[in-house]
PyMOL Python script that loads the backbone (N, CA, C, O; Angstrom):
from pymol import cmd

cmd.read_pdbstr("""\
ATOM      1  N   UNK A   1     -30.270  12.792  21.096  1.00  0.00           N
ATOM      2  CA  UNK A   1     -29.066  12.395  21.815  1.00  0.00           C
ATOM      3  C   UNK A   1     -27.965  12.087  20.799  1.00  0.00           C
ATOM      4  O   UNK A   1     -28.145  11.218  19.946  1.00  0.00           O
ATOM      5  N   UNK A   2     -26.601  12.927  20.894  1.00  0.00           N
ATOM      6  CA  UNK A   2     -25.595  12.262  20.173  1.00  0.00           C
ATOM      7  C   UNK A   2     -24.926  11.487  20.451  1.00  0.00           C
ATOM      8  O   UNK A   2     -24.539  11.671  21.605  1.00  0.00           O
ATOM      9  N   UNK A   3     -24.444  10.467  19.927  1.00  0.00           N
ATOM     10  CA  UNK A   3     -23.754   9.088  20.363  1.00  0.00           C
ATOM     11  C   UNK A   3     -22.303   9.426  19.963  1.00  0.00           C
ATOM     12  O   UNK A   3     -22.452  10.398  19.223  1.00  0.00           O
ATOM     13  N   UNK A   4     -21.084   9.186  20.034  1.00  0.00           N
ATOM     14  CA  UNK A   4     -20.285   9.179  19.731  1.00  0.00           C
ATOM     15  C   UNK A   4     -19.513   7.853  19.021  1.00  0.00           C
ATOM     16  O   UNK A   4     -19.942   7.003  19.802  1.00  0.00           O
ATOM     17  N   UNK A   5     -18.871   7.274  18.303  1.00  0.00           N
ATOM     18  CA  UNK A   5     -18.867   6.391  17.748  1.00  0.00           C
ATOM     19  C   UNK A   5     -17.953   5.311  18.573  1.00  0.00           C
ATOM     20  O   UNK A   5     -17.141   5.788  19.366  1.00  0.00           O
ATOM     21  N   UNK A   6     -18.020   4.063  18.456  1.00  0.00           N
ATOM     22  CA  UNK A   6     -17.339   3.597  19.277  1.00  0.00           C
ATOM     23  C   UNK A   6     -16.600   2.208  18.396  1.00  0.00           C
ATOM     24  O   UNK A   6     -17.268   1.891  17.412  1.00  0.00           O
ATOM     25  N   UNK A   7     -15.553   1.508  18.581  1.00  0.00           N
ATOM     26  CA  UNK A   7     -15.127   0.688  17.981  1.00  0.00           C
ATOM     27  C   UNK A   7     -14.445  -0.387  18.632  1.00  0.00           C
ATOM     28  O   UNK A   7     -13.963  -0.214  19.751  1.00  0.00           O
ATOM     29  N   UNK A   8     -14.343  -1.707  17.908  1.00  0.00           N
ATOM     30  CA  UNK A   8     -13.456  -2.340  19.265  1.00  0.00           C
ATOM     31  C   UNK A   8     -12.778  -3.750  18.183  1.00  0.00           C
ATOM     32  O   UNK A   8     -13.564  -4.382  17.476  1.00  0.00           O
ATOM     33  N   UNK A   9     -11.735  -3.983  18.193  1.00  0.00           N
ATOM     34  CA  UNK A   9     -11.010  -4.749  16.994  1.00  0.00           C
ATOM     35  C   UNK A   9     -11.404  -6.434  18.169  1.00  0.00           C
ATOM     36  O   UNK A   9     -11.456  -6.608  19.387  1.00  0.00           O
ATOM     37  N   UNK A  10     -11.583  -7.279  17.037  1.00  0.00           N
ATOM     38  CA  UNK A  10     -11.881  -8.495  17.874  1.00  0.00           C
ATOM     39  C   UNK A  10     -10.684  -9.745  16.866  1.00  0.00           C
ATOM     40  O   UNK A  10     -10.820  -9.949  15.660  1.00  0.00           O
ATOM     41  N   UNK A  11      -9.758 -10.311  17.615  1.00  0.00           N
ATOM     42  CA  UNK A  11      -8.918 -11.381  16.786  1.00  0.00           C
ATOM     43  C   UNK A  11      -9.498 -12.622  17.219  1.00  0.00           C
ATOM     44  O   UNK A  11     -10.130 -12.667  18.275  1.00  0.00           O
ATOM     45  N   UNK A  12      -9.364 -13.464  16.614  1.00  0.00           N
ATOM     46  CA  UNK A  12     -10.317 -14.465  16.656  1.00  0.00           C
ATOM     47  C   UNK A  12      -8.734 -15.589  16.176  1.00  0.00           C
ATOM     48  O   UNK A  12      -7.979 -15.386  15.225  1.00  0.00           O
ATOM     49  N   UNK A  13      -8.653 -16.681  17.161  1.00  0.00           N
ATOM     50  CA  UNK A  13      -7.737 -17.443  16.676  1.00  0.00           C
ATOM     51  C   UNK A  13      -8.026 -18.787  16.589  1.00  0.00           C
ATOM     52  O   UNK A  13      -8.423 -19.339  17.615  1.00  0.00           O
ATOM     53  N   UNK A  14      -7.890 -19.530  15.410  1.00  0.00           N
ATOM     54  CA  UNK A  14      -8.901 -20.877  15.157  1.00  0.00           C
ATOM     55  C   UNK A  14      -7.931 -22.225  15.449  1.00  0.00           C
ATOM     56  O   UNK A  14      -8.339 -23.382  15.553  1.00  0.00           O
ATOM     57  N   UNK A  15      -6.463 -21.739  15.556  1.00  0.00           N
ATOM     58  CA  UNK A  15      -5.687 -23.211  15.733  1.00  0.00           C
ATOM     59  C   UNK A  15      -5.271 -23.981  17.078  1.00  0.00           C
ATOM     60  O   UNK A  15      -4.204 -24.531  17.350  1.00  0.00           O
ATOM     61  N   UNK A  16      -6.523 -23.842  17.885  1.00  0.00           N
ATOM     62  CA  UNK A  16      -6.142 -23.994  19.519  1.00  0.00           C
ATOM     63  C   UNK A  16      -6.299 -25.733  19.251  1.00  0.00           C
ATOM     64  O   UNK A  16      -7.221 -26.246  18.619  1.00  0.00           O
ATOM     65  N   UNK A  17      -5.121 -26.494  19.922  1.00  0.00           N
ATOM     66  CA  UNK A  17      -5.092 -27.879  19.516  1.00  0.00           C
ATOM     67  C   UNK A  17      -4.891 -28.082  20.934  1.00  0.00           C
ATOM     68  O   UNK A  17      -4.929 -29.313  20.926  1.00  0.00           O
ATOM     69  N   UNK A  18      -4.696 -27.760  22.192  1.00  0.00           N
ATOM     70  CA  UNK A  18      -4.507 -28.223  23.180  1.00  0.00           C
ATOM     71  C   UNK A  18      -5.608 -27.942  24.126  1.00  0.00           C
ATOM     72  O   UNK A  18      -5.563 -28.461  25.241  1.00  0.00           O
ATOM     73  N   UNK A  19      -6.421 -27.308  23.851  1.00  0.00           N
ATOM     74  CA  UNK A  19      -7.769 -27.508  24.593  1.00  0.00           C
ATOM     75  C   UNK A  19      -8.238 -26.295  25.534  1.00  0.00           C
ATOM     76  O   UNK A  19      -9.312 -26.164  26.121  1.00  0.00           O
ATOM     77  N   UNK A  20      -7.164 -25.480  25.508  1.00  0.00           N
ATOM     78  CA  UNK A  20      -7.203 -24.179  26.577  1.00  0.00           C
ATOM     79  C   UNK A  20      -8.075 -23.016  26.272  1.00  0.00           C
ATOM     80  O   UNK A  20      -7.906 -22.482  25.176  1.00  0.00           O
ATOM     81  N   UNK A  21      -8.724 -22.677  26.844  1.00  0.00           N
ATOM     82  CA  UNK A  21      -9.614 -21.438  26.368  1.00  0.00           C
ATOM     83  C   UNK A  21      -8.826 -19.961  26.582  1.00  0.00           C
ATOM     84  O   UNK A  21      -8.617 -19.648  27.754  1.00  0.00           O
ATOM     85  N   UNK A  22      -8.428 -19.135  25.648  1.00  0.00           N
ATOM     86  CA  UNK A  22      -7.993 -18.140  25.767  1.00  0.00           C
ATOM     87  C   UNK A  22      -8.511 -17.099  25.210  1.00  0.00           C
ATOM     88  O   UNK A  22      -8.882 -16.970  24.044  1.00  0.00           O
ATOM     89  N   UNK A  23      -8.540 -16.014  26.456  1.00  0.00           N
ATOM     90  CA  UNK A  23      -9.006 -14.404  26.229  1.00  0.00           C
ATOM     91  C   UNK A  23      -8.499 -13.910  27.012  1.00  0.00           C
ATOM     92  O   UNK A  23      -8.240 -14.157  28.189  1.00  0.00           O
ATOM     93  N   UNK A  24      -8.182 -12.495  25.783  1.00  0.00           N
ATOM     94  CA  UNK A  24      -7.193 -11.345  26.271  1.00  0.00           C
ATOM     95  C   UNK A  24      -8.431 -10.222  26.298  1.00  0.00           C
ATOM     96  O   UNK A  24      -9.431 -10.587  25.681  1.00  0.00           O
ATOM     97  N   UNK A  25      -8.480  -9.294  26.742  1.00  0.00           N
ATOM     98  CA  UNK A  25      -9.691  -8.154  26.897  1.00  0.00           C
ATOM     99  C   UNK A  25      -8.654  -6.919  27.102  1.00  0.00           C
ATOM    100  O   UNK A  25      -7.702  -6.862  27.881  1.00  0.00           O
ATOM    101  N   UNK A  26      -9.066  -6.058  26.281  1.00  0.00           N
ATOM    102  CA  UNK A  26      -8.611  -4.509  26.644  1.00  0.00           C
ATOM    103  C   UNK A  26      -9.601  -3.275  26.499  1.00  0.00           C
ATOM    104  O   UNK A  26     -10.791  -3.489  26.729  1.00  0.00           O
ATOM    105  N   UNK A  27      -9.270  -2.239  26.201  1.00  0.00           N
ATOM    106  CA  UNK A  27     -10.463  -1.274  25.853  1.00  0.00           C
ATOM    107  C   UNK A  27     -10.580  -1.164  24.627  1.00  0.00           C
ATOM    108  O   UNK A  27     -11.523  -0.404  24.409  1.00  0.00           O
ATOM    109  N   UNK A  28      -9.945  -1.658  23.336  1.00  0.00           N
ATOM    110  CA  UNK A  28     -10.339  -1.037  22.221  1.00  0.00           C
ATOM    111  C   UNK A  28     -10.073  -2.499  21.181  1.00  0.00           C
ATOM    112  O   UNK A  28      -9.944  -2.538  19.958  1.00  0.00           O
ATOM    113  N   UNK A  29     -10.053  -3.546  22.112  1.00  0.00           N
ATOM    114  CA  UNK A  29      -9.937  -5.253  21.110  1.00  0.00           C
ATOM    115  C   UNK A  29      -9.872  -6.118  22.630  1.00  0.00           C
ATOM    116  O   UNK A  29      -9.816  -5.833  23.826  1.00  0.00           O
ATOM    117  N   UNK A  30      -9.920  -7.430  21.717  1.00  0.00           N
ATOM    118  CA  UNK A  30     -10.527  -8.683  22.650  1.00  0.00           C
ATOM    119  C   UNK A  30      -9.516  -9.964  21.630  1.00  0.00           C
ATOM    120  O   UNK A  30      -9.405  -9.933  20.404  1.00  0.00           O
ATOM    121  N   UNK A  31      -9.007 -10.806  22.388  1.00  0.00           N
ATOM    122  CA  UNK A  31      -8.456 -11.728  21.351  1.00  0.00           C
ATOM    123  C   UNK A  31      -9.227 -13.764  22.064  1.00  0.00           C
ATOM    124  O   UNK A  31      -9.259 -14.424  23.102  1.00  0.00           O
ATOM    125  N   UNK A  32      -9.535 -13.833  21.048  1.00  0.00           N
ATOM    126  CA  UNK A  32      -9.712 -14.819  21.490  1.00  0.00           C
ATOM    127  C   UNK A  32      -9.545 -15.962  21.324  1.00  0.00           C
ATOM    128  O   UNK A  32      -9.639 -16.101  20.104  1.00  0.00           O
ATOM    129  N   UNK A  33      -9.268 -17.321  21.954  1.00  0.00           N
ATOM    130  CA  UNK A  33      -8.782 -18.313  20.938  1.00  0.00           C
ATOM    131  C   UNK A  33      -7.073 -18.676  20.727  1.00  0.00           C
ATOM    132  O   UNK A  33      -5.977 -18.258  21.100  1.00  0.00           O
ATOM    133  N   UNK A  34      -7.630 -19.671  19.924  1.00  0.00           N
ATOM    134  CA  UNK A  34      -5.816 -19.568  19.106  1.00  0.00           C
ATOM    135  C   UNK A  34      -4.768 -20.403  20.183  1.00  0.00           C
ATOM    136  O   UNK A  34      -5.019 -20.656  21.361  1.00  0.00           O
ATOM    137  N   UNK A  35      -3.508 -20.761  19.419  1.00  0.00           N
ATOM    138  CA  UNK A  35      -2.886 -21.564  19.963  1.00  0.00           C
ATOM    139  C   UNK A  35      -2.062 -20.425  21.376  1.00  0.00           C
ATOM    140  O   UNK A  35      -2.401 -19.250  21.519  1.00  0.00           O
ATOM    141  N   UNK A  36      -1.179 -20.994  22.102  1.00  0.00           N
ATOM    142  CA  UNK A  36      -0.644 -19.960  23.241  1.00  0.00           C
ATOM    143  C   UNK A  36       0.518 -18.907  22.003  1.00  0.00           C
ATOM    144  O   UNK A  36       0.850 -17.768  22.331  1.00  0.00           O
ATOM    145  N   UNK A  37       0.975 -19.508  20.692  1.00  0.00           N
ATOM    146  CA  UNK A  37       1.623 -18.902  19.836  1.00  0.00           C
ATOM    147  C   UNK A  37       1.002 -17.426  19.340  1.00  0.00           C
ATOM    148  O   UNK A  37       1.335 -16.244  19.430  1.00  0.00           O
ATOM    149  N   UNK A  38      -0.499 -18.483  18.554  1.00  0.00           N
ATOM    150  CA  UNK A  38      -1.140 -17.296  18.103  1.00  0.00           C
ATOM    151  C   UNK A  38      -1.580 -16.248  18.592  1.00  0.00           C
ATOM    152  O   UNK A  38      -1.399 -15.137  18.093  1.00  0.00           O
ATOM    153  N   UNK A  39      -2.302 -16.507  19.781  1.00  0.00           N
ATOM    154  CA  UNK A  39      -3.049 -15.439  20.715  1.00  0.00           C
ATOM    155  C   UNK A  39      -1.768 -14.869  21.307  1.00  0.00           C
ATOM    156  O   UNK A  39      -2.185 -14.437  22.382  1.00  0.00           O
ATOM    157  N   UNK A  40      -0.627 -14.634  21.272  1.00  0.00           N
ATOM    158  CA  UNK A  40       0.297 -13.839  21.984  1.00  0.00           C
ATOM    159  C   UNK A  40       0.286 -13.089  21.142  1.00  0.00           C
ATOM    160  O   UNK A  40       0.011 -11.907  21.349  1.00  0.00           O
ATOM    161  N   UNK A  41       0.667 -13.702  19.608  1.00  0.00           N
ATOM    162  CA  UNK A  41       1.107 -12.731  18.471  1.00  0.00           C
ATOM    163  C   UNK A  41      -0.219 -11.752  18.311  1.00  0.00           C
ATOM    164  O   UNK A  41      -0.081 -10.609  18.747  1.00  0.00           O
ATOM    165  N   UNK A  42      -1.184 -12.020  17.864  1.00  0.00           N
ATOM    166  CA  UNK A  42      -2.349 -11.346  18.328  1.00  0.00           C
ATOM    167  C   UNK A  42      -2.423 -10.071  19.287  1.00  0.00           C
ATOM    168  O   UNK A  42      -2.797  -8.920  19.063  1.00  0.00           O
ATOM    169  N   UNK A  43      -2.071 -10.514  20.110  1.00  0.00           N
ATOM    170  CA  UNK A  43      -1.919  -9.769  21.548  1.00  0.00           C
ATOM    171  C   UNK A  43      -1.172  -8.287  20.703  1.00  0.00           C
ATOM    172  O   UNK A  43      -1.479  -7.175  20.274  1.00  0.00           O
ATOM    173  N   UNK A  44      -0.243  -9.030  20.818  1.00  0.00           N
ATOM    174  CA  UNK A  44       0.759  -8.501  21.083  1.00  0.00           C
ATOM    175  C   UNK A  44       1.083  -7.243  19.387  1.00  0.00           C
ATOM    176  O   UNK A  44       1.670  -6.162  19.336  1.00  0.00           O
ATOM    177  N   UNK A  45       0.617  -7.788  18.638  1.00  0.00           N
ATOM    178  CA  UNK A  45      -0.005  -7.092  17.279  1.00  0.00           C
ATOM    179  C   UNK A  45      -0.890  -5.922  17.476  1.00  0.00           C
ATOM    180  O   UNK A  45      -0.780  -4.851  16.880  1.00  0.00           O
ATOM    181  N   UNK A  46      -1.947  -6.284  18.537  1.00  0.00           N
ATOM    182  CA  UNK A  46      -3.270  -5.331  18.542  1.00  0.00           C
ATOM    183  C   UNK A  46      -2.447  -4.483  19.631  1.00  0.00           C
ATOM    184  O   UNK A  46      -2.916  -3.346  19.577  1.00  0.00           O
ATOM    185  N   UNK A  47      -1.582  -4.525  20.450  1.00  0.00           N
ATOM    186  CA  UNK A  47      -0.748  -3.776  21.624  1.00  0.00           C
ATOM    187  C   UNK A  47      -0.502  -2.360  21.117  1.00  0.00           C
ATOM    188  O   UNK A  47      -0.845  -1.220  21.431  1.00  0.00           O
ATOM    189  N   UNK A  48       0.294  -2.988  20.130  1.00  0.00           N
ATOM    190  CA  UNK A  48       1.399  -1.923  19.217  1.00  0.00           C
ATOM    191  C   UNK A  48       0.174  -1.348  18.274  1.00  0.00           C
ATOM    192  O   UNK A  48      -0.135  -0.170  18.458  1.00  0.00           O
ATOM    193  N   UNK A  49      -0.266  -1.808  17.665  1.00  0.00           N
ATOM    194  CA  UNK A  49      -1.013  -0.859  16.734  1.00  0.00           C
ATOM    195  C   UNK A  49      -1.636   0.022  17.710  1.00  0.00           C
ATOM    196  O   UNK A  49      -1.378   1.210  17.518  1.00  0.00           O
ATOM    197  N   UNK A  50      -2.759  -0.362  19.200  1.00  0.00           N
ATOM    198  CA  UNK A  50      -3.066   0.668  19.762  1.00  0.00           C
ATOM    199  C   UNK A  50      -2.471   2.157  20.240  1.00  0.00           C
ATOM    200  O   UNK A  50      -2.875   3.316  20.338  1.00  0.00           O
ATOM    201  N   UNK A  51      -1.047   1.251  20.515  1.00  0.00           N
ATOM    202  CA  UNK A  51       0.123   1.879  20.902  1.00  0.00           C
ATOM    203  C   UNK A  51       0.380   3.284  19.987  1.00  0.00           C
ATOM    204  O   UNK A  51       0.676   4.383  20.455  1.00  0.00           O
ATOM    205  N   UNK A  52       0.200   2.971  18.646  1.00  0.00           N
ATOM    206  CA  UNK A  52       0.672   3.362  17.469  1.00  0.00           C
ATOM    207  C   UNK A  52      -0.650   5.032  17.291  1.00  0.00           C
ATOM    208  O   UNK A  52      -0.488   6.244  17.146  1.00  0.00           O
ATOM    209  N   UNK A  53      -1.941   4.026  17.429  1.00  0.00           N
ATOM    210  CA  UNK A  53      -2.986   5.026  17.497  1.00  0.00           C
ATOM    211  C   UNK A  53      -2.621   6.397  18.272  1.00  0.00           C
ATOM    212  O   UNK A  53      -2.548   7.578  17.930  1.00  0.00           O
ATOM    213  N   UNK A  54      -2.392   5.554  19.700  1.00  0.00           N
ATOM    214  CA  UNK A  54      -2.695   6.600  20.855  1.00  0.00           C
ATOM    215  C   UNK A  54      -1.444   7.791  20.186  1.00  0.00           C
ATOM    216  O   UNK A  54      -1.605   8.926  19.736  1.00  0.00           O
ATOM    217  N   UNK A  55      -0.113   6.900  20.371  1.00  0.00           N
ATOM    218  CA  UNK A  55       0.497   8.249  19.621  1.00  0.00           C
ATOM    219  C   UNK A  55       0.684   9.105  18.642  1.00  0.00           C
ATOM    220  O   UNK A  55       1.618   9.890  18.475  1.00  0.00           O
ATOM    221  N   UNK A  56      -0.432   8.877  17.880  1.00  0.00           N
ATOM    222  CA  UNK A  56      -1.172   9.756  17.249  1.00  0.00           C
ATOM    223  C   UNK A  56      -2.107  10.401  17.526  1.00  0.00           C
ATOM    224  O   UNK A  56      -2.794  11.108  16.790  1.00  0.00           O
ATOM    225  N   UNK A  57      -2.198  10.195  18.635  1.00  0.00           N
ATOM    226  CA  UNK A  57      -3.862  10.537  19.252  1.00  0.00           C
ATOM    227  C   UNK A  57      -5.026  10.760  18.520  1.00  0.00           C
ATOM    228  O   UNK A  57      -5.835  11.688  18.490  1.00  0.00           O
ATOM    229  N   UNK A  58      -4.909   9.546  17.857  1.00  0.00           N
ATOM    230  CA  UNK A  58      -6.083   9.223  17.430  1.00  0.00           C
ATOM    231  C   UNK A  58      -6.885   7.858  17.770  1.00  0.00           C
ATOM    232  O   UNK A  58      -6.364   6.753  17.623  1.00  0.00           O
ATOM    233  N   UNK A  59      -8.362   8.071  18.293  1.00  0.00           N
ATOM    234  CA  UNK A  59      -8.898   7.053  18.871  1.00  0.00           C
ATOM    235  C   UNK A  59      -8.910   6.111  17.457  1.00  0.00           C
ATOM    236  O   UNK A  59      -8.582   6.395  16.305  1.00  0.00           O
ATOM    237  N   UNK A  60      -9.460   4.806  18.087  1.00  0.00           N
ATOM    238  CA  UNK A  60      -9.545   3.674  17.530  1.00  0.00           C
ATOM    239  C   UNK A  60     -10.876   4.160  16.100  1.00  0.00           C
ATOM    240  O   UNK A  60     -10.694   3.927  14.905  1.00  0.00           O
ATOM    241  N   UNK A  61     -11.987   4.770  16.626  1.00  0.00           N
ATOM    242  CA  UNK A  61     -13.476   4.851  15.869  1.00  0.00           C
ATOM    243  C   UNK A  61     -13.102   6.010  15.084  1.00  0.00           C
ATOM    244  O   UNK A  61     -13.941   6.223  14.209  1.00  0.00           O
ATOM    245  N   UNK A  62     -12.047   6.914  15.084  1.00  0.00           N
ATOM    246  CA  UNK A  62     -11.941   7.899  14.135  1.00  0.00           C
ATOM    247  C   UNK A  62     -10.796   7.587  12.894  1.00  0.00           C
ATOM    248  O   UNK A  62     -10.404   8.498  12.164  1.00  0.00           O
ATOM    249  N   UNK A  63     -10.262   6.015  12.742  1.00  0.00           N
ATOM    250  CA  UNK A  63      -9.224   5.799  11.998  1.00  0.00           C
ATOM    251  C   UNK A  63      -9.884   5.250  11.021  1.00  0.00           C
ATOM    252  O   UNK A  63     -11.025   4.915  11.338  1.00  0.00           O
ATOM    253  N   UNK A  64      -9.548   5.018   9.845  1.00  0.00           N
ATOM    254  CA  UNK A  64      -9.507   4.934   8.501  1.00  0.00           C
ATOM    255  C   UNK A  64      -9.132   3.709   8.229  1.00  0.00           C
ATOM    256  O   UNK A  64      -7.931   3.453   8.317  1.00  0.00           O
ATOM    257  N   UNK A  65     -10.046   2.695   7.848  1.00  0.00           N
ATOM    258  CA  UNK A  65      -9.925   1.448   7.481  1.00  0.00           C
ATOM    259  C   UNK A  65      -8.822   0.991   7.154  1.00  0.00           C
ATOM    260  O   UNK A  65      -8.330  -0.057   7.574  1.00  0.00           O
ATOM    261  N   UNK A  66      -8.169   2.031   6.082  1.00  0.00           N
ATOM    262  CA  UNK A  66      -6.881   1.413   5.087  1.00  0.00           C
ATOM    263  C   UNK A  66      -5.549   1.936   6.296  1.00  0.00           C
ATOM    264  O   UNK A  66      -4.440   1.456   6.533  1.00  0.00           O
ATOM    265  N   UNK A  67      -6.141   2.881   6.748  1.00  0.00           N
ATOM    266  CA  UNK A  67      -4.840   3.188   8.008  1.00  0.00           C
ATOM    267  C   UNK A  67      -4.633   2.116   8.752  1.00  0.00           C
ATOM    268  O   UNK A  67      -3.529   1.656   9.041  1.00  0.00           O
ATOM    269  N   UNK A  68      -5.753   1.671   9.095  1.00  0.00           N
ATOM    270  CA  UNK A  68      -5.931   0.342  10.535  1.00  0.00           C
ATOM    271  C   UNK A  68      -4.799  -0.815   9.719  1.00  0.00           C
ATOM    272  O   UNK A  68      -3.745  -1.302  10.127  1.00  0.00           O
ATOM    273  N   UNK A  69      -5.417  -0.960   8.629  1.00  0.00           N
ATOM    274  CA  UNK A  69      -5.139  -2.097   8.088  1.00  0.00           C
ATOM    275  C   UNK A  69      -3.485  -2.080   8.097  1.00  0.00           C
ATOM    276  O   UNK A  69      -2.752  -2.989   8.484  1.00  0.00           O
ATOM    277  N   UNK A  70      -3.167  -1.006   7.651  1.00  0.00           N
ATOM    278  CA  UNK A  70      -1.278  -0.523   7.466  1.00  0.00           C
ATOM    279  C   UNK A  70      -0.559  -0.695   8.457  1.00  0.00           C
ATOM    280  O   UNK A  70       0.592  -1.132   8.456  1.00  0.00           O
ATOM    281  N   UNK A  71      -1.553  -0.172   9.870  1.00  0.00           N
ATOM    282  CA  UNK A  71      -0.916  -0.256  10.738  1.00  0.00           C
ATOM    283  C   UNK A  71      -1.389  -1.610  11.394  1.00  0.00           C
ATOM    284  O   UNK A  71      -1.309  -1.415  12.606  1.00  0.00           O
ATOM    285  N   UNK A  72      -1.741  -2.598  11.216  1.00  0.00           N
ATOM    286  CA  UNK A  72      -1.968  -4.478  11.763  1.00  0.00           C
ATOM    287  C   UNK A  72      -0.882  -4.769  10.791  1.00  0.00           C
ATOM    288  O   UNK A  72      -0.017  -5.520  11.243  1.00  0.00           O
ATOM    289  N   UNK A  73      -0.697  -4.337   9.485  1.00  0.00           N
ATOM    290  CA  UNK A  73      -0.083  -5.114   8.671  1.00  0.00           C
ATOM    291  C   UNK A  73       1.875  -5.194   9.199  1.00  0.00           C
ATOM    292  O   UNK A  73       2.590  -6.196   9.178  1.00  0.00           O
ATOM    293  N   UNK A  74       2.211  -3.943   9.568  1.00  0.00           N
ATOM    294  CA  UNK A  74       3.359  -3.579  10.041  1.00  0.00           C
ATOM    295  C   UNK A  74       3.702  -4.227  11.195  1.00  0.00           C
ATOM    296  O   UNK A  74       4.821  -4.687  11.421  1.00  0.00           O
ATOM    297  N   UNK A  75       2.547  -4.282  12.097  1.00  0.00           N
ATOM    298  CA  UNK A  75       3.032  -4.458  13.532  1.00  0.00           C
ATOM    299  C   UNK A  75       3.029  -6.289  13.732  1.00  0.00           C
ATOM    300  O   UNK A  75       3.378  -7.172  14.515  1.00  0.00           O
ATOM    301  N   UNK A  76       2.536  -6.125  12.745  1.00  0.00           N
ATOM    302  CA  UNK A  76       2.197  -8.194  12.603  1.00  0.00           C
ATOM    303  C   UNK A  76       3.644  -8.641  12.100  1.00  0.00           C
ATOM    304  O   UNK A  76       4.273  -9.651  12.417  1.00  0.00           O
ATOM    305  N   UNK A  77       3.996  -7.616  11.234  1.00  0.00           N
ATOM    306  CA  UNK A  77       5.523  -8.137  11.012  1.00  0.00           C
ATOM    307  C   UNK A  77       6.784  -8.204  11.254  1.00  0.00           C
ATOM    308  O   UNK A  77       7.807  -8.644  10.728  1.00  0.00           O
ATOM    309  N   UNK A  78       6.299  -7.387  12.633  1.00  0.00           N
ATOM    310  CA  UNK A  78       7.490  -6.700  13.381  1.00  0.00           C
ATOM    311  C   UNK A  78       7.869  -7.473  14.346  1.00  0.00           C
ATOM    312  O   UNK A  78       8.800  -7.136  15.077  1.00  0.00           O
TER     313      UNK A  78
END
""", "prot")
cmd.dss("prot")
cmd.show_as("cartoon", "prot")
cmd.util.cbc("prot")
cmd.orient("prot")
């Protein structure tokens, strides 16, 4: 049986000071955690990079570590 590869980006946010449990779920990342600041930026980071993938049409499991990384690094600063 061939499997096809599958991938899924997970943000993890550690500065939640008000007590709220937060998770975002999509098809290709999960954010979890984090203040209502962080987990937006998060969000909203992993959005655009997917964003970024698809219009390349390239899935998430066929990208290139240092690509991924270029493209979180950009969209985090945008």
């Amino acid at each position: 049986m061939n499997r096809k590869p599958s991938a899924h980006l997970l943000g993890l946010g550690l500065d939640n000071e008000d007590g709220h449990k937060r998770l975002t779920k999509a098809e290709d990342f999960s954010v979890v955690g984090g203040s209502e600041e962080t987990h937006e930026r998060m969000t909203e980071t992993l959005l655009k990079t997917m964003q970024d993938l698809k219009g390349k049409g390239k899935p998430l499991a066929d990208t290139e570590p240092r690509e991924l990384a270029d493209l979180l690094h950009k969209n985090a600063s945008s």
